[in-house]
LUMRO-713659 format. One record per residue: residue in three letters; x negated, y, z of N, C-alpha, C, O in turn; residue number from 1. Coordinates in steps of 0.02 Angstrom, whole numbers, padded with zeros to 5 digits. Each point is the difference from the previous one (the first is absolute). Example, Ala and Ser with C-alpha at 12.3 -4.5 7.8 and 13.67 -1.06 7.14 Angstrom:
@aa->ALA	n.east->-00660	n.north->-00284	n.up->00390	ca.east->00045	ca.north->00059	ca.up->00000	c.east->-00045	c.north->00060	c.up->00000	o.east->-00052	o.north->-00001	o.up->00033	i->1 $
@aa->SER	n.east->00070	n.north->00054	n.up->-00069	ca.east->-00042	ca.north->00059	ca.up->00003	c.east->00039	c.north->00055	c.up->00037	o.east->-00025	o.north->00055	o.up->00008	i->2 $
END
This chain:
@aa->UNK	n.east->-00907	n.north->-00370	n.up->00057	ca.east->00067	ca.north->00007	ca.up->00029	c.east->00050	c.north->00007	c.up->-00056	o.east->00000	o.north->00043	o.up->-00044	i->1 $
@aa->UNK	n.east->00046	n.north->-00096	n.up->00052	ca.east->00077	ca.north->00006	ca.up->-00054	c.east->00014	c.north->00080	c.up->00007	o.east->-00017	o.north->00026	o.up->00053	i->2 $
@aa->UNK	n.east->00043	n.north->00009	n.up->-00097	ca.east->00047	ca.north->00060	ca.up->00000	c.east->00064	c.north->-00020	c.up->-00039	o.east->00000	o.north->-00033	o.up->-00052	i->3 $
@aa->UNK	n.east->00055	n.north->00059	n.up->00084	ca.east->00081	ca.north->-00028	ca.up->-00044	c.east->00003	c.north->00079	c.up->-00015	o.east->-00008	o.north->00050	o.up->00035	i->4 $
@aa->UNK	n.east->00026	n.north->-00063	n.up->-00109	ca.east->00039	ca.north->00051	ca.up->-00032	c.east->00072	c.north->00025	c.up->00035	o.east->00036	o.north->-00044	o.up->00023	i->5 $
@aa->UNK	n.east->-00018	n.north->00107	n.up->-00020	ca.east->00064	ca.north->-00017	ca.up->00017	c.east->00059	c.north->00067	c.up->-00049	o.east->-00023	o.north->00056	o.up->00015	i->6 $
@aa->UNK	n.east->00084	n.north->-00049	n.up->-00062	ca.east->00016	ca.north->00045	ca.up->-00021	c.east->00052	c.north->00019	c.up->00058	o.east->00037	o.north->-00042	o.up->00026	i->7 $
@aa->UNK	n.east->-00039	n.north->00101	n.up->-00010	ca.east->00059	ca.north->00018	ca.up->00036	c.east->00064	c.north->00045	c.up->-00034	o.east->-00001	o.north->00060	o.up->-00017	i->8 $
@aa->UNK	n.east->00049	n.north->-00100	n.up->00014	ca.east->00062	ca.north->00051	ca.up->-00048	c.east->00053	c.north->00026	c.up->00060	o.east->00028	o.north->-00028	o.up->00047	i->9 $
@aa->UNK	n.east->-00030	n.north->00082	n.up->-00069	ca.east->00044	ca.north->00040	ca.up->00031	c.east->00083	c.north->-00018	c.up->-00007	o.east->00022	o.north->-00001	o.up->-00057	i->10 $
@aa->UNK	n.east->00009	n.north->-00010	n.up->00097	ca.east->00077	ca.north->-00024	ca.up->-00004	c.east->00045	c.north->00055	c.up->00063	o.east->-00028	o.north->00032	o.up->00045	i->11 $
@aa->UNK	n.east->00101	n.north->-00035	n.up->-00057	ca.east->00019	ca.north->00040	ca.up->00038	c.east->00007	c.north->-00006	c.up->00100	o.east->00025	o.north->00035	o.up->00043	i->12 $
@aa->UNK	n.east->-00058	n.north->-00091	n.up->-00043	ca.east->-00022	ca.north->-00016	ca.up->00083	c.east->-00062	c.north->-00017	c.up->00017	o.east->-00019	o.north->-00029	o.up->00050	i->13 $
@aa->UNK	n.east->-00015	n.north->00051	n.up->-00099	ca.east->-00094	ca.north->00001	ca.up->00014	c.east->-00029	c.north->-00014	c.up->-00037	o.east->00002	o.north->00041	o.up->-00045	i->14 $
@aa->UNK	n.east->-00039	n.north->-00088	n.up->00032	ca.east->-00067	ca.north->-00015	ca.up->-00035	c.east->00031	c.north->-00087	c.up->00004	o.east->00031	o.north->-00036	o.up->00040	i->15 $
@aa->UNK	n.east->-00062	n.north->00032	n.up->-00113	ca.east->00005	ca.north->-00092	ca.up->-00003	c.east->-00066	c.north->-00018	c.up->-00017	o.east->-00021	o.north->00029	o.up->-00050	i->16 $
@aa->UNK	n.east->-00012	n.north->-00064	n.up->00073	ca.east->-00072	ca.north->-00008	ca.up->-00010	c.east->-00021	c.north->-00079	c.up->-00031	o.east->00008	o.north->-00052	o.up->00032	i->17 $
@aa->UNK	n.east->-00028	n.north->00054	n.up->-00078	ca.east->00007	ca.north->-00057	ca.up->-00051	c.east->-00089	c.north->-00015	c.up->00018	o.east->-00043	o.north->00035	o.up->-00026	i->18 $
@aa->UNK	n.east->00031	n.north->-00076	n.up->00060	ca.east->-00042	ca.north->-00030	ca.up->-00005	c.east->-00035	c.north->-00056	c.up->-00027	o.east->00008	o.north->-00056	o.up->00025	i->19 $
@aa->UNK	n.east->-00059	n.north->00069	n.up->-00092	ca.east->-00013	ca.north->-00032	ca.up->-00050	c.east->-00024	c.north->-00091	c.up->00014	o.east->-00052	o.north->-00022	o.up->00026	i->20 $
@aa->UNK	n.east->00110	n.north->-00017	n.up->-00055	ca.east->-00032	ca.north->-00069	ca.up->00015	c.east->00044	c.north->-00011	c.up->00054	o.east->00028	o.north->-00054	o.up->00005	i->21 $
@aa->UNK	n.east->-00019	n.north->00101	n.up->00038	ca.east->00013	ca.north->-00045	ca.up->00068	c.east->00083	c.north->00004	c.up->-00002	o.east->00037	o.north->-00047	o.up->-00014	i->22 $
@aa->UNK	n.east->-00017	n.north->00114	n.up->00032	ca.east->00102	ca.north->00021	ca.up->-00012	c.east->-00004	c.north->00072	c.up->00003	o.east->-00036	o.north->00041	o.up->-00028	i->23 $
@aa->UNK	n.east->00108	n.north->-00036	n.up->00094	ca.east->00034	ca.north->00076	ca.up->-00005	c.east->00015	c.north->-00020	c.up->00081	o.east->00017	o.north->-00050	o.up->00032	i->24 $
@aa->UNK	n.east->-00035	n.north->00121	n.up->-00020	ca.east->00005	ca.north->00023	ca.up->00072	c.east->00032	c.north->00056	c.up->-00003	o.east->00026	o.north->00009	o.up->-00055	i->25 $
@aa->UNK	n.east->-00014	n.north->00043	n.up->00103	ca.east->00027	ca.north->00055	ca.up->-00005	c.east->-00019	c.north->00055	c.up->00065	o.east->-00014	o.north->-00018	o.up->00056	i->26 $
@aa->UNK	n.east->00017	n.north->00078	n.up->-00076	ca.east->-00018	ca.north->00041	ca.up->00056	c.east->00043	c.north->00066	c.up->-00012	o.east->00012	o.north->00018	o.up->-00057	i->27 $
@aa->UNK	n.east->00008	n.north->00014	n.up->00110	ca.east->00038	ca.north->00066	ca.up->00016	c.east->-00044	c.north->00048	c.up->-00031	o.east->00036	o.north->00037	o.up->-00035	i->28 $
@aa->UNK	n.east->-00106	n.north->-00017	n.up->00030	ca.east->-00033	ca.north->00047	ca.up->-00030	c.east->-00074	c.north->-00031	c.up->-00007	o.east->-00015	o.north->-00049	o.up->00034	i->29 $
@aa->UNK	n.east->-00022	n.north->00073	n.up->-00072	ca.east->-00058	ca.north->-00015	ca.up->-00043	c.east->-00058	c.north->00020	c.up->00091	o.east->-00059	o.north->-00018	o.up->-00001	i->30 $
@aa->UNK	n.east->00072	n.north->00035	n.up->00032	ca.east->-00043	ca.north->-00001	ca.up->00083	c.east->-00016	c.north->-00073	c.up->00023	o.east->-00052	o.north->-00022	o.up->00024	i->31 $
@aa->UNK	n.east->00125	n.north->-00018	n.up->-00042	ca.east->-00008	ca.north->-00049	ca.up->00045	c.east->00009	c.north->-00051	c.up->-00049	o.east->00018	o.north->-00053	o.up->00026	i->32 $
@aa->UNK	n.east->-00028	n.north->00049	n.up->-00109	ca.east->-00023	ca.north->-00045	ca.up->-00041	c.east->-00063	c.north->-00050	c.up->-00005	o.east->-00004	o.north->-00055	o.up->-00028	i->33 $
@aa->UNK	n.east->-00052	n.north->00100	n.up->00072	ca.east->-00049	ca.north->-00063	ca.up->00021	c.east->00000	c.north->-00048	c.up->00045	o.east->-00026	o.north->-00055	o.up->-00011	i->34 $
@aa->UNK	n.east->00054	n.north->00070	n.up->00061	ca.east->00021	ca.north->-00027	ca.up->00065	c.east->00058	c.north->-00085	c.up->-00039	o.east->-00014	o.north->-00060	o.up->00001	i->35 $
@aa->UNK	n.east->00087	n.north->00105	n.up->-00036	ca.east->00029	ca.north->-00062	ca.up->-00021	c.east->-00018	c.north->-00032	c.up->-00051	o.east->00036	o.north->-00045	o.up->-00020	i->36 $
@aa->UNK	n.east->-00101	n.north->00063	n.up->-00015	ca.east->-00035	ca.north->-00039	ca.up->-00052	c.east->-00052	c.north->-00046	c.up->00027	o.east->-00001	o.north->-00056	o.up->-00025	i->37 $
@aa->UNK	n.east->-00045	n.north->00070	n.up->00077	ca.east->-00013	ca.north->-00053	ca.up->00043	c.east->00013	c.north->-00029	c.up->00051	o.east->-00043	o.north->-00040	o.up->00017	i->38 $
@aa->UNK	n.east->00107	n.north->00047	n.up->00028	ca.east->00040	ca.north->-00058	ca.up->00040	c.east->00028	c.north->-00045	c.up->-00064	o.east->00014	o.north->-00057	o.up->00016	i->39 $
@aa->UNK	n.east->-00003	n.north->00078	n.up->-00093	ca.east->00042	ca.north->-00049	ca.up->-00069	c.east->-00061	c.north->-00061	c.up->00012	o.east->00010	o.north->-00060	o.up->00011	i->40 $
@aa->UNK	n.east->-00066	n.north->00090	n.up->-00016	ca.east->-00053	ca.north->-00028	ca.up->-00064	c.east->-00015	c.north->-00051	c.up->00059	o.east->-00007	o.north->-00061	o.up->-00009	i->41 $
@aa->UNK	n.east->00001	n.north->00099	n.up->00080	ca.east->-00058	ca.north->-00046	ca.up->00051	c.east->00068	c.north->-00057	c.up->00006	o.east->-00017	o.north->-00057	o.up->-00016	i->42 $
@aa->UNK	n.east->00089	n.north->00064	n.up->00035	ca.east->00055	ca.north->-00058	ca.up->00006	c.east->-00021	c.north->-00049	c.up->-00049	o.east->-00024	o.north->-00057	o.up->00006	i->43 $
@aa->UNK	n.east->00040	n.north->00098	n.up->-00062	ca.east->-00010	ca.north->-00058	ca.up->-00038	c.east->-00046	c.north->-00041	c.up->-00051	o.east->00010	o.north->-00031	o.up->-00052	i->44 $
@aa->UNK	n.east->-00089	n.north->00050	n.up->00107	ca.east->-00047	ca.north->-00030	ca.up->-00038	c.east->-00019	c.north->-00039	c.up->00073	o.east->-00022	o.north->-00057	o.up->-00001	i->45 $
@aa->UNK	n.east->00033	n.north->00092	n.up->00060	ca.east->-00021	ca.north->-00047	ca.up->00046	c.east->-00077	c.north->00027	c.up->00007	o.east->-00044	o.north->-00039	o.up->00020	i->46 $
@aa->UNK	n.east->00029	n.north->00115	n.up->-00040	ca.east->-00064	ca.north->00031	ca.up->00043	c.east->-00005	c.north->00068	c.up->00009	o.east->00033	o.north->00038	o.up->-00035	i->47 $
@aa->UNK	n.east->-00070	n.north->-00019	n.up->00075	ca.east->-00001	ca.north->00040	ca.up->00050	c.east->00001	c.north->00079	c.up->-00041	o.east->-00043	o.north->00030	o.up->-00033	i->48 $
@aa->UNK	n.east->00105	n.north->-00014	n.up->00050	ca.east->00010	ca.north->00085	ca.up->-00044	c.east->-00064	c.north->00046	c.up->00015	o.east->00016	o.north->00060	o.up->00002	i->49 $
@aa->UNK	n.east->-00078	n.north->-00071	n.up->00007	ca.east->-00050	ca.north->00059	ca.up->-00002	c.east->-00055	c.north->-00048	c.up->-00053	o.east->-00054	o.north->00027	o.up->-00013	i->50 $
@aa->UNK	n.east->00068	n.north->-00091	n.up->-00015	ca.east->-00045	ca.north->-00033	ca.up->-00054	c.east->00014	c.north->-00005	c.up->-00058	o.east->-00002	o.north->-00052	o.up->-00034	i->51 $
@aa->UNK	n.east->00024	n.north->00126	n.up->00010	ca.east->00015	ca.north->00014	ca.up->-00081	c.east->00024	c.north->00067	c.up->-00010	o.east->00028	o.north->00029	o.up->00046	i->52 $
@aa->UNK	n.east->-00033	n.north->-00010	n.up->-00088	ca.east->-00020	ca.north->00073	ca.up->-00015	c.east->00084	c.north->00016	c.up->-00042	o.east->00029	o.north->-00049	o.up->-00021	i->53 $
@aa->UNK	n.east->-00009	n.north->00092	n.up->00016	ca.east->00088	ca.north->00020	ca.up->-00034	c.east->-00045	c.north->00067	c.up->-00026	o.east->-00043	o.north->00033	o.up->00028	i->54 $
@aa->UNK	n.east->00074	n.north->-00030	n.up->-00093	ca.east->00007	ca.north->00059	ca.up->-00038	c.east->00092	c.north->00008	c.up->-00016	o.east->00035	o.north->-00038	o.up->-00033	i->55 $
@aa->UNK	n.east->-00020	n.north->00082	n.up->00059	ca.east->00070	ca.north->00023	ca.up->-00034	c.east->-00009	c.north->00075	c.up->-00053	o.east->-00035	o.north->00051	o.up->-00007	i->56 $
@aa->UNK	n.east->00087	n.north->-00083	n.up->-00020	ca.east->-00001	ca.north->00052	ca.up->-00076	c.east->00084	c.north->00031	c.up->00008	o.east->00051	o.north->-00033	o.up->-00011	i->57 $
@aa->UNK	n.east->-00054	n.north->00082	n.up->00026	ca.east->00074	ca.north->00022	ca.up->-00022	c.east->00027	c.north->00026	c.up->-00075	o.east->-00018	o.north->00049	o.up->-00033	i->58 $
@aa->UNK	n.east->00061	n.north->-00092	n.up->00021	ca.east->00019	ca.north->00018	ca.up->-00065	c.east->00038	c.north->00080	c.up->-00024	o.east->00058	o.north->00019	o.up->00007	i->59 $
@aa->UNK	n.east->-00101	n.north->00004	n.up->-00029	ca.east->00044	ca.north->00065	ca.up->-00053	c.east->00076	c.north->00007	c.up->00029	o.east->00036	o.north->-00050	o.up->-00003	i->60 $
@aa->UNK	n.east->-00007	n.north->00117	n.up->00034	ca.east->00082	ca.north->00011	ca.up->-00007	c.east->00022	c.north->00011	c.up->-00050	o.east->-00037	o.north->00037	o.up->-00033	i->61 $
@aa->UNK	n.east->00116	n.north->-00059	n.up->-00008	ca.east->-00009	ca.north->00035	ca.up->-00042	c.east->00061	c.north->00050	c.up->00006	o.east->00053	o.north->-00029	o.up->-00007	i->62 $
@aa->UNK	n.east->-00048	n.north->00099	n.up->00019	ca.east->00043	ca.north->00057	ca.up->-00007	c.east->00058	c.north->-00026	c.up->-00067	o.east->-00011	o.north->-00012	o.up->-00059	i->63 $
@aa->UNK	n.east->00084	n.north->00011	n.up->00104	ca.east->00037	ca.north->00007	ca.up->-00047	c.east->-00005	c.north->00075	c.up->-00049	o.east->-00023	o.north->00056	o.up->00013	i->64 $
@aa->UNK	n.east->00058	n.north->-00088	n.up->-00076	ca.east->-00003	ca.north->00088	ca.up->-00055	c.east->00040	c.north->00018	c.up->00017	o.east->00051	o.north->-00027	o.up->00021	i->65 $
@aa->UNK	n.east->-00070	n.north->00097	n.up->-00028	ca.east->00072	ca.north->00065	ca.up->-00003	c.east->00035	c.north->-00010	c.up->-00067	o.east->-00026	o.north->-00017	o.up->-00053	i->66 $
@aa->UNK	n.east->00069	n.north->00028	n.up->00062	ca.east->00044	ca.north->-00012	ca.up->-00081	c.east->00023	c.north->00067	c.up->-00024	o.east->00031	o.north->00005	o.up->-00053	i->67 $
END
């Protein structure tokens, strides 16, 4: 079974989910990042969202400094 990498970066209206090879999708919170990572992948490969495996990785926040 394929597995797609996926990085998820945090932005100020959710999660942007960069899926490796394929694009960028997007989701309101990291809950419902698998769900819009495979309706992305199954559209636009043309197969069935339960025949490939997603790993998402959330990337590191990084805390602005105190000055």
């Amino acid at each position: 079974m394929k597995t797609y990498s996926v990085r998820a970066k945090r932005w100020e209206h959710g999660w942007e989910l960069h899926i490796d090879g394929l694009g960028v999708t997007q989701s309101d919170d990291l809950d419902d990042a698998e769900t819009m990572v495979r309706d992305y992948i199954s559209l636009d490969l043309g197969v069935p969202p339960e025949s490939f495996a997603v790993e998402i990785t959330p990337e590191p926040q990084h805390e602005p400094h105190a000055s």
